[in-house]
VEXFI-650764 format. One record per residue: y, z, x of N, C-alpha, C, O, CB in turn. Coordinates in steps of 0.05 Angstrom, whole numbers, plus 5000, padded with zeros to 4 digits. Glycine has a CB too. Example, Ala and Ser with C-alpha at 12.3 -4.5 7.8 and 13.67 -1.06 7.14 Angstrom:
! residues 2
488651565264491051565246493451565264493451695285491151815226 495551425257497951435273500151575258502351615268498851145282 
***
This chain:
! residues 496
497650005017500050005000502550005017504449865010500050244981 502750145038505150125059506149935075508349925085505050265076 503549685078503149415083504749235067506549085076500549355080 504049255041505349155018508549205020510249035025504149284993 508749445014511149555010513849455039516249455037510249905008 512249405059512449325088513948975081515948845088508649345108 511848935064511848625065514248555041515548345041508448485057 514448765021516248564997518748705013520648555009515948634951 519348845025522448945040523648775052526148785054522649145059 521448495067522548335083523048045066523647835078520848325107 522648085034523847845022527247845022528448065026522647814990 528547625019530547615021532047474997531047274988530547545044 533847554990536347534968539347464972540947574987536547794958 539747254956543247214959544347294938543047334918544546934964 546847334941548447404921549547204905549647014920550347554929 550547144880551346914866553946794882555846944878552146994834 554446664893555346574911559446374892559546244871552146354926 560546404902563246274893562646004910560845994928566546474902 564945734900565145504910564945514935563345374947566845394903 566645674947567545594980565345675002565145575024570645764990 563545924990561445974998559345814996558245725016561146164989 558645764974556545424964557345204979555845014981557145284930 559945204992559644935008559145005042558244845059562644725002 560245305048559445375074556245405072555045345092560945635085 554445505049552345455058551245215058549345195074551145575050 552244935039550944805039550844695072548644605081551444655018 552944695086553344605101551844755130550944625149555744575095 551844905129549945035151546545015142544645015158550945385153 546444985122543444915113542144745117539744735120542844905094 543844575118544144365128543244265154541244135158546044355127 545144355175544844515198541744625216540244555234546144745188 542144825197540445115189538845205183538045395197540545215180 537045125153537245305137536145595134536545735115536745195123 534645665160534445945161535846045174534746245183532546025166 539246015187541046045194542346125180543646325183541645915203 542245965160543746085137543246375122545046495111543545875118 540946435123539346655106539546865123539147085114536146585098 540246825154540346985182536447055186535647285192542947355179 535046895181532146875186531446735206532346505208530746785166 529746845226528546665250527246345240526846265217525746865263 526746215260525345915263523146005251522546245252524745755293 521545795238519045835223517845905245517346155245517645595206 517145795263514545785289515446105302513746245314515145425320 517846175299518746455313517146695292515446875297522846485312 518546615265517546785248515346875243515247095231517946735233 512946735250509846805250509146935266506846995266508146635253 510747015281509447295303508747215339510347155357505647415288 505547245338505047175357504346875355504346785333503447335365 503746685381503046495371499346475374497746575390504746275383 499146315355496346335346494246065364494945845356496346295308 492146035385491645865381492245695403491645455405492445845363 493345835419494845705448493845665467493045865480496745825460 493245365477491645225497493045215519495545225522490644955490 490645195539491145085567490144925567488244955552490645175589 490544655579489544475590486844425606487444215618491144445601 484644475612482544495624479844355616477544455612482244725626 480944045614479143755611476643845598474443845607478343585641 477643925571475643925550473944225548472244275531473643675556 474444355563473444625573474244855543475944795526475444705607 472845065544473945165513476145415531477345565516470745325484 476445455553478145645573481645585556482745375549477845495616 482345795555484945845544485445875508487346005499486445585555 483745755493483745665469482945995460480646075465481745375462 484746155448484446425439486846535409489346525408485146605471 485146615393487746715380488347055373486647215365487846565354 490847105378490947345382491647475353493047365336492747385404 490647715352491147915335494147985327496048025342489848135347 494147985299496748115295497748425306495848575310496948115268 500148525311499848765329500848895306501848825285501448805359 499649245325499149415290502149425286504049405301497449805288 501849475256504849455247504849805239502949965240505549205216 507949835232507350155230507450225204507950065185509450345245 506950455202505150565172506150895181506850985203500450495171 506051035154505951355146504551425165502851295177504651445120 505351735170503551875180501851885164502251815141504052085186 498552025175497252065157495151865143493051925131498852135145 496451565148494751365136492351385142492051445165495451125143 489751375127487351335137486751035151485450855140485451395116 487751015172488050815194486250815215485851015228490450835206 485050605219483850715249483850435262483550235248480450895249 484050425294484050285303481250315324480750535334486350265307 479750095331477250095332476149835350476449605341476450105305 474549885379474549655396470949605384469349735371475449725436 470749345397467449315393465749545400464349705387466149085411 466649515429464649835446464050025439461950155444465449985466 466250075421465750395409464250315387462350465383468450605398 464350085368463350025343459950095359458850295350464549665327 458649955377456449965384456250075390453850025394455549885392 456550315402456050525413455950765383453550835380458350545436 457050845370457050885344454350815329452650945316459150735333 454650565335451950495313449950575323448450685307451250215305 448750555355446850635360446751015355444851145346446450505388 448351085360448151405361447351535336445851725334450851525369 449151355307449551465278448051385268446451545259451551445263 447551085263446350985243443750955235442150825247447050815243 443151105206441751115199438751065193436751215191442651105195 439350775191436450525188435450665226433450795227437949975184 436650615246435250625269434350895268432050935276436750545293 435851085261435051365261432151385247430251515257437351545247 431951235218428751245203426951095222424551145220428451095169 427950885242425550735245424750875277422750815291426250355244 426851075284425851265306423451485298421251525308428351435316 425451635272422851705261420251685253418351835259423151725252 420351485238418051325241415951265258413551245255418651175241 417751245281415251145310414751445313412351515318416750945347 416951665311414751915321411751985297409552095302416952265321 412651875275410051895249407851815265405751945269410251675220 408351625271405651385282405451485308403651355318406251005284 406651675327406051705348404152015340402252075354408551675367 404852185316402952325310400252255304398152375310403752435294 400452035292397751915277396751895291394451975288397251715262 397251795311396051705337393051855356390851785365398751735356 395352145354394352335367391952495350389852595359396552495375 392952505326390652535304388052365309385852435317391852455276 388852165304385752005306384652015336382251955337386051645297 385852085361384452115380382652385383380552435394385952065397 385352605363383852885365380252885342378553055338386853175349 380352675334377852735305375452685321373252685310377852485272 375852595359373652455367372452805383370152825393374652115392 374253005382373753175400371953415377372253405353376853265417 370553575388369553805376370254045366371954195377368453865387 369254115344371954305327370654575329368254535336372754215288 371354865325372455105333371655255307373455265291375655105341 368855395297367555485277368255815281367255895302364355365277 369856065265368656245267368556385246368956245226369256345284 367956665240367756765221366157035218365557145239367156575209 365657115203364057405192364957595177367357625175363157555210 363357755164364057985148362158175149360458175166364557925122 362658405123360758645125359558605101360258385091362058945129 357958735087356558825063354759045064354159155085355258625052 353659115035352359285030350559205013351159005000353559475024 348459305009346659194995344359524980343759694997344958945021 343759564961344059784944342059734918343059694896347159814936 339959734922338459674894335559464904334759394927341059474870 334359414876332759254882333458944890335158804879331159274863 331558884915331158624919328758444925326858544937332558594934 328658184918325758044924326457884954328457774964324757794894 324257924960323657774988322657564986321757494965322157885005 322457405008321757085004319657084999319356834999322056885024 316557194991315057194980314157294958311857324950314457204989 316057324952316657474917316057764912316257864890314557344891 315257914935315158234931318258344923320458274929314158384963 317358514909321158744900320858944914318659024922322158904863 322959054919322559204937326159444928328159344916322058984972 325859664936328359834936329259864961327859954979328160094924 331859774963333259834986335459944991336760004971333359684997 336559985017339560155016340060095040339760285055339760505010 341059855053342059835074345359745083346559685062340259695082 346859735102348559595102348859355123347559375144350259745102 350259135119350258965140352758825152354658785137348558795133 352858735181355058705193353758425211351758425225356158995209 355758155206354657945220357257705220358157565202351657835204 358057755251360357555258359257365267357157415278362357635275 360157145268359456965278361056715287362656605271357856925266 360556585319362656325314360656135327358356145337366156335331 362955905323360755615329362655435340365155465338359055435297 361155185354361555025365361554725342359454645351359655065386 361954635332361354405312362754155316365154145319361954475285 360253885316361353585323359153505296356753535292360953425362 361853395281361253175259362752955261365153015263361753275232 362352705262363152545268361452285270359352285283364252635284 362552025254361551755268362951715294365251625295362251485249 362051775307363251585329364951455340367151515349362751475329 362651135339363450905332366250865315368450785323361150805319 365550965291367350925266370150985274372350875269366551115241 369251255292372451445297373951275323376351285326371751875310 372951185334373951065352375150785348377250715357372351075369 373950665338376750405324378550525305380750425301375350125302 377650795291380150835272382650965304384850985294379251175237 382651015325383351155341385550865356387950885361380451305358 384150645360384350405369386650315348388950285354381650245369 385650275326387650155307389850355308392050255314386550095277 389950635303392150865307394250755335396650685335390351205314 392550785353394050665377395450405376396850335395392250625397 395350275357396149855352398150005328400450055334392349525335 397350055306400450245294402950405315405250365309399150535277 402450515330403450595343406350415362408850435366401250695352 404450265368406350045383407249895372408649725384405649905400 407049865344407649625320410649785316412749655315404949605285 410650125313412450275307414450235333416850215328411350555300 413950215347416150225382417649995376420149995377414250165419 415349695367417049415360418949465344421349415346415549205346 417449585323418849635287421949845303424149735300415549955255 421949985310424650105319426849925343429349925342423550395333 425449785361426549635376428449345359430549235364424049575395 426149295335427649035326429149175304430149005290425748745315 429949475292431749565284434349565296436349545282431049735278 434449585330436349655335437649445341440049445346436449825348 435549155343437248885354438348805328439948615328435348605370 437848905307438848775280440348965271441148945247436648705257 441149155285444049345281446349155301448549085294443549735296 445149105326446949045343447848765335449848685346446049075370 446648595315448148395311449948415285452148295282446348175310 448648595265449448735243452748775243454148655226447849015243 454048945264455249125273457148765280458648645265453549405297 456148715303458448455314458348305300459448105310458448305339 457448255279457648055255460948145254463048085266455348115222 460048355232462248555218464648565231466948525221461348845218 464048605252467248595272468448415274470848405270467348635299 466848215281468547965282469447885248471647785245466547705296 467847935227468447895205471247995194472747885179466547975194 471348285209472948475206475748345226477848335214471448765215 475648275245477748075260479247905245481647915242476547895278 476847655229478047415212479747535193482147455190475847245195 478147805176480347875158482647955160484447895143479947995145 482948085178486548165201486847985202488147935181487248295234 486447725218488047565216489247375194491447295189487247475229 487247345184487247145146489047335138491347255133483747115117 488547655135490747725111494047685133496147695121489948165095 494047655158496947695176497847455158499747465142497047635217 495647185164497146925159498046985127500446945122495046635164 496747045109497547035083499347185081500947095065495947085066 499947435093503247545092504747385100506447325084504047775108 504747255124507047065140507446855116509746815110505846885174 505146685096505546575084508146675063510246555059503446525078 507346885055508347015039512147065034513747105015506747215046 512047035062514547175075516146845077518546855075513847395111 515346625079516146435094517046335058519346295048513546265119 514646315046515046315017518046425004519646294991512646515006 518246645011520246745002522546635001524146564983520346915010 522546635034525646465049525846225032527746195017525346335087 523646045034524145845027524845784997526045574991522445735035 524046004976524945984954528346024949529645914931523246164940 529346194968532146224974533246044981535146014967532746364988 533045884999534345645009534245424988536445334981533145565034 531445304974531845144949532945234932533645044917530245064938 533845494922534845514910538445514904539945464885533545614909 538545594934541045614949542245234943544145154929540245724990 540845144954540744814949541544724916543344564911537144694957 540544814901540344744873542444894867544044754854537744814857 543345144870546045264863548644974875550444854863546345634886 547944974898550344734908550544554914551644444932551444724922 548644474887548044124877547243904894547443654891550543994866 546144054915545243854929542643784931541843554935546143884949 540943994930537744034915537043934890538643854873537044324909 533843934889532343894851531844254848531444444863527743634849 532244224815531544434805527944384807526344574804533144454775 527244184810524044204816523044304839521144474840522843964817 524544194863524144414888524044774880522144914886527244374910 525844834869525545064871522845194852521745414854528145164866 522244974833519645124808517645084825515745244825518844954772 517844794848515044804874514945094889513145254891515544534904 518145104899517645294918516445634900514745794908520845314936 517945644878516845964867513645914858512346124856519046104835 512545704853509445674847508345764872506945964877508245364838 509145584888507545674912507345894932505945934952507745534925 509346034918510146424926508246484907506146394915513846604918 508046554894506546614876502846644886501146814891507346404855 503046284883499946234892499246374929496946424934499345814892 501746444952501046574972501346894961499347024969502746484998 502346994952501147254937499247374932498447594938501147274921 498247114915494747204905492747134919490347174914493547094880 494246984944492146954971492447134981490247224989492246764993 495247354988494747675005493447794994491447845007496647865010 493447874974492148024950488647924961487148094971493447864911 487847684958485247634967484747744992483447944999484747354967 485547645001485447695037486247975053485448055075487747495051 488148105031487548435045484548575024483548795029491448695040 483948445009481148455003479148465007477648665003480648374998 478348185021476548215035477148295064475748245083475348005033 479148425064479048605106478848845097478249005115482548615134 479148955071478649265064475249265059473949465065480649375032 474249075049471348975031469849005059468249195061471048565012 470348845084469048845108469449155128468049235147470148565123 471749265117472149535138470849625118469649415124475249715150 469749735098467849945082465949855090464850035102467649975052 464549635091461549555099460649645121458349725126461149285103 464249645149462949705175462549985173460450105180464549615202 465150145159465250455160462150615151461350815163467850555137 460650485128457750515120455350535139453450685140457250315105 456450265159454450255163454650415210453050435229453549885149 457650485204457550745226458050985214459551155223459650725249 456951005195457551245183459851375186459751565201456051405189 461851335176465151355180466051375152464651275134466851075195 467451465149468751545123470151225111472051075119471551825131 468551205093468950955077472250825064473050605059467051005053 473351095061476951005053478450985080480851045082478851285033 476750885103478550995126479450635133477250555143476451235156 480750445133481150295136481150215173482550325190482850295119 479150025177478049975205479749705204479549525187474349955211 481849715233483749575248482449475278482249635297486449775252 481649235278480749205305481949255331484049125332480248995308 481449395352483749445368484049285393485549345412483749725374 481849005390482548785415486048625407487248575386479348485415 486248605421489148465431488748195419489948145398489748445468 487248035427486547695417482747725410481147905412487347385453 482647395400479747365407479747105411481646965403477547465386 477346985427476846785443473546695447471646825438478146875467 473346515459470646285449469346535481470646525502471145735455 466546755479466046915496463446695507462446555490465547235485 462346665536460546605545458546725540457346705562460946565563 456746885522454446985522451746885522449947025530454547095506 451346635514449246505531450146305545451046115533447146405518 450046285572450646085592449145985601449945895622451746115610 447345945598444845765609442845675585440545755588442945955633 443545515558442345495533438945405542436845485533444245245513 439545225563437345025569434145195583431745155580438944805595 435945405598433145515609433045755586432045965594433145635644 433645745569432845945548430246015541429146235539433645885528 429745765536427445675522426845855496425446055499424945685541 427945805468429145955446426545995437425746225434431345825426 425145785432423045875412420546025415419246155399422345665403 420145965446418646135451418846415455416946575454417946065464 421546485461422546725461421546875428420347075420425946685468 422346715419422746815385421146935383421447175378422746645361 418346805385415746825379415147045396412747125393414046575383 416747205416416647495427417847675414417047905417417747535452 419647635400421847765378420248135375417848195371421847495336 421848265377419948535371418248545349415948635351421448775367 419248435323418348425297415948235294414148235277420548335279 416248105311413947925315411348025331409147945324415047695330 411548185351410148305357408948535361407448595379410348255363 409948725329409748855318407648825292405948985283411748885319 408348565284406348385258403548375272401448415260407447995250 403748315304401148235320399748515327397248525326401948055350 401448775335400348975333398649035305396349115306402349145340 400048985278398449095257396648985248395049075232399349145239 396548605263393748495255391948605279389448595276393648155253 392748695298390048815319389149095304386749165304391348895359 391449275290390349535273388349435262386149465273392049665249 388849255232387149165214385149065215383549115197387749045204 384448895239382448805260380149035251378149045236383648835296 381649275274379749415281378849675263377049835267380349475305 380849675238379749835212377849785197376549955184381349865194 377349475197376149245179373549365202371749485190377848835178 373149355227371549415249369949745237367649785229373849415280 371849915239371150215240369650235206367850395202374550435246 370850045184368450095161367149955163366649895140368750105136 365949805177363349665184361549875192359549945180363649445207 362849985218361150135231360350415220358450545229362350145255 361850505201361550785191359850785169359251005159363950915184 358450475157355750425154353850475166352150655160355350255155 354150255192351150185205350950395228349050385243350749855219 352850575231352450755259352150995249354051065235354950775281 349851205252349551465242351651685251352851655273346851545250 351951865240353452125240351952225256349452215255353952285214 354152405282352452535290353952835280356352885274351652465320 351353015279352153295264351853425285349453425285350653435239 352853605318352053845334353554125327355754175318352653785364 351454255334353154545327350554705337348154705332354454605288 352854915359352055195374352755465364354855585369353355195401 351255535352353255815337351656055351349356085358352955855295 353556195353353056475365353456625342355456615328355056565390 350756835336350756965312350657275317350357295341348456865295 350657485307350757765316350257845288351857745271353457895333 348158015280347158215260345858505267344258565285345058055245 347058665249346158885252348059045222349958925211346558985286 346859385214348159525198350559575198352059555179347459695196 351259675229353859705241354959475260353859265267353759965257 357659585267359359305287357459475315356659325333364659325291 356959765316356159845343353159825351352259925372356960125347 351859695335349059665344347959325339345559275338347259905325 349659175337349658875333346858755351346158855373353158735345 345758585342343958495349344858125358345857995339341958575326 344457965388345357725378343757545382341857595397347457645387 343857355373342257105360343956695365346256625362342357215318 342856625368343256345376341856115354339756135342341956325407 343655935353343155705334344155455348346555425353344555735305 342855325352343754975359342354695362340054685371344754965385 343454485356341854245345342654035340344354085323340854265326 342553805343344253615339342253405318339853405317345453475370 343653285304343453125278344052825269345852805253344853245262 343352675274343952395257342452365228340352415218342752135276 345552225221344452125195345551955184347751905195344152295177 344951825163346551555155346851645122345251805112344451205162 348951525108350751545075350651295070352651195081354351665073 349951195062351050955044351450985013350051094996349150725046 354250815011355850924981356750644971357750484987359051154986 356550614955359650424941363050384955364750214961360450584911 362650654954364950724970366050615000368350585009364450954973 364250585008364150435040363150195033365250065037362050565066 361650045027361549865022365049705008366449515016359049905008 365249864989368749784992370449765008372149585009370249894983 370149965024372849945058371749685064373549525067372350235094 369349585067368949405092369749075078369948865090365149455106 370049115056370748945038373848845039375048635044370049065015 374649145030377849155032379149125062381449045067378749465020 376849205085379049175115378248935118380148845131378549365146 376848765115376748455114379148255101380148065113374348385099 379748345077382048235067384648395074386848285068381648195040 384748615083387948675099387448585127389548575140389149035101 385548535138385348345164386248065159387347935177382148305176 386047975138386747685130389847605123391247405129384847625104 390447835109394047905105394748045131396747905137395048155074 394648145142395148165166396047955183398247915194393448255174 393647795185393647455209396347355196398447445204390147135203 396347165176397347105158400547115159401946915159396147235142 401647445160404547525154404347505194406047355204405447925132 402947605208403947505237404147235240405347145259402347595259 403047095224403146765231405046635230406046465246401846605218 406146765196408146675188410746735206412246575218408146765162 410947085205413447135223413646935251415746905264413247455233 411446815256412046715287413346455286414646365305409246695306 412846305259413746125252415846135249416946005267413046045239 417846255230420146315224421546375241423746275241420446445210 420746535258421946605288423246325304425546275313419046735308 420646175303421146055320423445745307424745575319418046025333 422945795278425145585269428145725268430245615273424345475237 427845935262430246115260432446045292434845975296428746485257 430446115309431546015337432245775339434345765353430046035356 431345545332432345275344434245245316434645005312429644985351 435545415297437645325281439645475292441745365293437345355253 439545765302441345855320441445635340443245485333440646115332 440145555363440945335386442345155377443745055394438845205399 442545025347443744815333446044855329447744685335442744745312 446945105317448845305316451045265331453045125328447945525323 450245445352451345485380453045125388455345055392448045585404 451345035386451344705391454244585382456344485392448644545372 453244665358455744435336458844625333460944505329454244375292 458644965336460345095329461945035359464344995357459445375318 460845035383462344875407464244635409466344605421460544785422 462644445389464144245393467244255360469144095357461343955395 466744465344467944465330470744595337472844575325466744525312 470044735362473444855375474744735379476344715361474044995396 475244555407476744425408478544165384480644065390475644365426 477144135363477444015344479744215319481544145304474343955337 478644425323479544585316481844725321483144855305478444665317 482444665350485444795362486944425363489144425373485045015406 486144225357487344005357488644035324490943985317485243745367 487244085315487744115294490344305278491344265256485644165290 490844505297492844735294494744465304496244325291492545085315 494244465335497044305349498344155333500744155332496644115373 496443975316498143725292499643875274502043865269495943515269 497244065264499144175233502244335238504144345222496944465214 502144445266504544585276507044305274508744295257503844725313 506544085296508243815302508443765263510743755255506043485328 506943745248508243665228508843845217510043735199507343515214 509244185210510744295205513444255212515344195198509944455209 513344285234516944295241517643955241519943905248517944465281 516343785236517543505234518043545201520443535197515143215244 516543585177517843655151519743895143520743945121515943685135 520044015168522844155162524844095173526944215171522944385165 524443855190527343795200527543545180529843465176527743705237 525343415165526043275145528043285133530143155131524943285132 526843555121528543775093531543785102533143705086527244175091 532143875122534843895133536543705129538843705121534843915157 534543465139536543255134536843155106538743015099536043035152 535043215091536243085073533842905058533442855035538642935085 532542815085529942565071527842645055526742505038528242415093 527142925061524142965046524643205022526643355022521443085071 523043215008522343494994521243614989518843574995522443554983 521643784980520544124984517244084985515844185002521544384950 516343914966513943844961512443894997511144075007514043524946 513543625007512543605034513143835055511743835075513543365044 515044025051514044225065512244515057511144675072516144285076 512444505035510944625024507244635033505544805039511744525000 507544265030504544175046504544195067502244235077503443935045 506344185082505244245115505844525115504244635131506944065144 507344695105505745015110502245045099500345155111507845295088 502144915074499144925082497544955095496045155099498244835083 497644705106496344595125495644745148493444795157497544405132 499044825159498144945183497545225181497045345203500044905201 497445385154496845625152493545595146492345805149498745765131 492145395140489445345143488445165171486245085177488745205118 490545135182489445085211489245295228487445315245491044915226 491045455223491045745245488845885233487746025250494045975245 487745885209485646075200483045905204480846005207486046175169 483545685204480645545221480145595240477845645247480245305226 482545585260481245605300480245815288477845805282483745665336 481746065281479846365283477546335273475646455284480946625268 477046135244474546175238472746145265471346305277473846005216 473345825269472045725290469745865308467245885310473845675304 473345975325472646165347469946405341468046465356475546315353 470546525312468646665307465446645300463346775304469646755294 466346335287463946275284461446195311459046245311464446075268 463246065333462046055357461346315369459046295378463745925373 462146515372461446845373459446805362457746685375463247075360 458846865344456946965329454246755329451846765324458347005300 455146665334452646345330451446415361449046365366454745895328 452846515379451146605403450446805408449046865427451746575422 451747005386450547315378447547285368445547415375452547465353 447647105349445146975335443346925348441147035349445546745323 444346665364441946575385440646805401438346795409443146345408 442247035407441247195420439247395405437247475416443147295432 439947445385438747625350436047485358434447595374440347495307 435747225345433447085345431647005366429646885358434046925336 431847025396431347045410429847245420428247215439432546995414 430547505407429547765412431447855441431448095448425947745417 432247755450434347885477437048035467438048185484435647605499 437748025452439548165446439548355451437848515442440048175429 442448455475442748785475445548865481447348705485440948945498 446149205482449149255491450549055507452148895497449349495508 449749065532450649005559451748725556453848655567448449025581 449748515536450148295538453048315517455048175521447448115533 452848465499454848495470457848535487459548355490453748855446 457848665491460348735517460048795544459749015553461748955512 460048565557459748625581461948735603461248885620458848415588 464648645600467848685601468148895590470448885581469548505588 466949135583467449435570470149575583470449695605464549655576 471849525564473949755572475549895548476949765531476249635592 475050215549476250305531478850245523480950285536476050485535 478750085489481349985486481750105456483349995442481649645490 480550315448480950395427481450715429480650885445478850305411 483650725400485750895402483451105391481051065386488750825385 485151365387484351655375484851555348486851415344486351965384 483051595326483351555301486351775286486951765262480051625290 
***
């Protein structure tokens, strides 16, 4: 709102003007006409300049457009200004999704340990007292009266267990396990592109909403001056209904455009866990076409892909399924073995205990319905298993050569792109020196602010889109990391 309020202070107003005044302005407007209004040159008035090449025979070196600089605001504003570095750095520390899929891997690193512990021998003990008081029959059916008491602790040694069985479920635990390390690893490369999406997204919209204020503002002037014109008959009253339409229609483009830069700072604030009304201000100076893959050729994309963590994470859970589909086979055809050593002690009292020994080992075999189903069912999650790794490797690997395509075409769209500013600028100021003189109207400058207010918001697209398209290639590739994200790290962001 202080933006706004920022922005309608700098429209500008004349006063109903007497004859002698109507002809000094016509005449400096002439001249002038933002001379007349005491308003800077259009090309002055836009701030910084946007978009500004060097010369370097086709090279994308120099071609950068810079950020609008912060403007000032209330104390107090929920403002923040905010560099990439910290954004990534943030995300890895806060955010959530990586935090569950850390978790996660410790789940599976328990399981792990579980199924290795079911192969080891388990820890039997126990005992109590009683009394016994009355008649009883003995194992050959005599009765008999008795009155004794009895005392019998006892502990044991005990192995129950398939085997076989336990040991692929141990195998497959271990192939979960590392499926979970992937599963967290390709969380955090799909934060780290997540995150520089956003930023840069978050860039375009600073800049789109700067240009749609400047529109805004330029709008204004210019509705003053046609009108100024039409007061002293030297203008169309149609100029001026062009020029107030098209104030209007740049309005409801700021209105859009500080929209979507508030729409993209809540997405990023979410997803660094940051207080969602806090409005995120990028705090780089410019942005510019970054070298992050320099060597496309020895890449070799697709095969990379097909390494992608997620990908080889799918291959970990078809080696699980493998060997689950394996372990109910075997917990058929391989007997149980039952051992157990028990150390026994009986007697009336704890002080006259008598002790005694038990031990023996056991095979035996179960067959159920029940197993006969696992071996059924791990056959067909072995089959969905293959299947979703097959697929992911595929996709992977197309996903990559449309990033390399990417990368490709969004290159050659820069320079095209900053040619493109250079024209719309030369015919800006060639339809306003029109206007001056006299030859053209409002119409035609009207269209070349267009123009060049969608040329300056193209290079940026551009530029961003080339970012990101090698952020991508890198996403899809599976290489994606910090170091490569910002390699040029220097703290450039303020205290919130």
């Amino acid at each position: 709102m202080e933006l706004r309020r920022h922005f309608a202070a700098t429209s500008c107003t004349l006063p109903k003007p007497g004859l002698p005044a109507l002809i000094l302005l016509f005449v400096v407007s002439i001249v002038n006409p933002r001379m007349a209004l005491g308003a800077p040159e259009p090309e002055k008035a836009s701030g910084a300049s946007v978009g500004e090449v060097l010369e370097s025979e086709g090279a994308l070196t120099g071609i950068e457009v810079e950020l609008p600089s912060r403007e000032s605001r209330k104390r107090g504003d929920p403002v923040r200004r905010i560099a990439l570095p910290e954004i990534v750095d943030l995300a890895l520390e806060k955010n959530l999704d990586l935090a569950l899929a850390r978790a996660e891997e410790q789940v599976a690193r328990a399981d792990s340990r579980i199924s290795a512990w079911r192969l080891l021998p388990g820890f039997e003990g126990g005992g109590g007292v009683g009394r016994t008081d009355g008649r009883v029959q003995g194992s050959f059916g005599d009765l008999r009266e008795v009155d004794f008491n009895t005392a019998n602790p006892q502990f044991a040694i005990a192995y129950r267990v398939n085997v076989v069985s336990r040991v692929y479920d141990a195998l497959a635990a271990r192939r979960d396990l590392d499926a979970a390390v992937y599963d967290a690893l390709s969380t955090e490369q799909r934060l780290l592109f997540r995150v520089t999406d956003l930023f840069y997204q978050l860039a375009l919209g600073r800049i789109g909403e700067h240009i749609a204020r400047q529109r805004v503002v330029d709008g204004e002037q210019f509705v003053t001056i046609t009108s100024a014109r039409e007061r002293a008959g030297v203008g169309l009253g149609a100029d001026v209904v062009r020029a107030e339409a098209s104030l209007a229609e740049s309005r409801g483009e700021l209105v859009h455009a500080r929209n979507l830069w508030e729409t993209v700072s809540t997405q990023l604030a979410v997803v660094l866990r940051l207080d969602p009304a806090t409005l995120l201000d990028p705090a780089e100076d410019r942005i510019q076409p970054l070298d992050l893959v320099p060597d496309m050729a020895a890449l070799n994309v697709e095969e990379r892909a097909r390494q992608r963590p997620e990908v080889k994470a799918l291959e970990e859970r078809k080696a699980a399924a493998s060997r689950r589909a394996r372990s109910a086979w075997w917990d058929v055809a391989s007997p149980e073995v039952n051992g157990i050593y028990r150390e026994t002690f009986i007697g009336e009292e704890f002080d006259n205990l008598t002790e005694g020994r038990k031990y023996g080992v056991f095979l035996g075999w179960t067959l159920s319905l029940e197993k006969l189903g696992r071996i059924s069912k791990g056959r067909r999650e072995k089959k969905v298993a293959e299947l979703r790794a097959e697929r992911a490797a595929e996709r992977a690997a197309g996903e990559a050569h449309i990033a390399l395509k990417e990368v490709e075409a969004s290159r050659e769209r820069l320079p095209l792109a900053n040619e493109g500013l250079d024209a719309a600028e030369r015919n800006h100021r060639i339809s306003l020196a029109r206007f001056r003189g006299g030859t053209a109207i409002a119409l035609e400058v009207l269209d070349a602010q267009d123009v060049l207010a969608k040329a300056r918001l193209d290079l940026a697209r551009s530029i961003v889109d080339y970012n990101l398209a090698q952020v991508r290639l890198l996403a899809t590739s599976g290489i994606i990391k910090q170091d490569l994200l910002t390699p040029d790290h220097e703290d450039t962001a303020e205290s919130p």
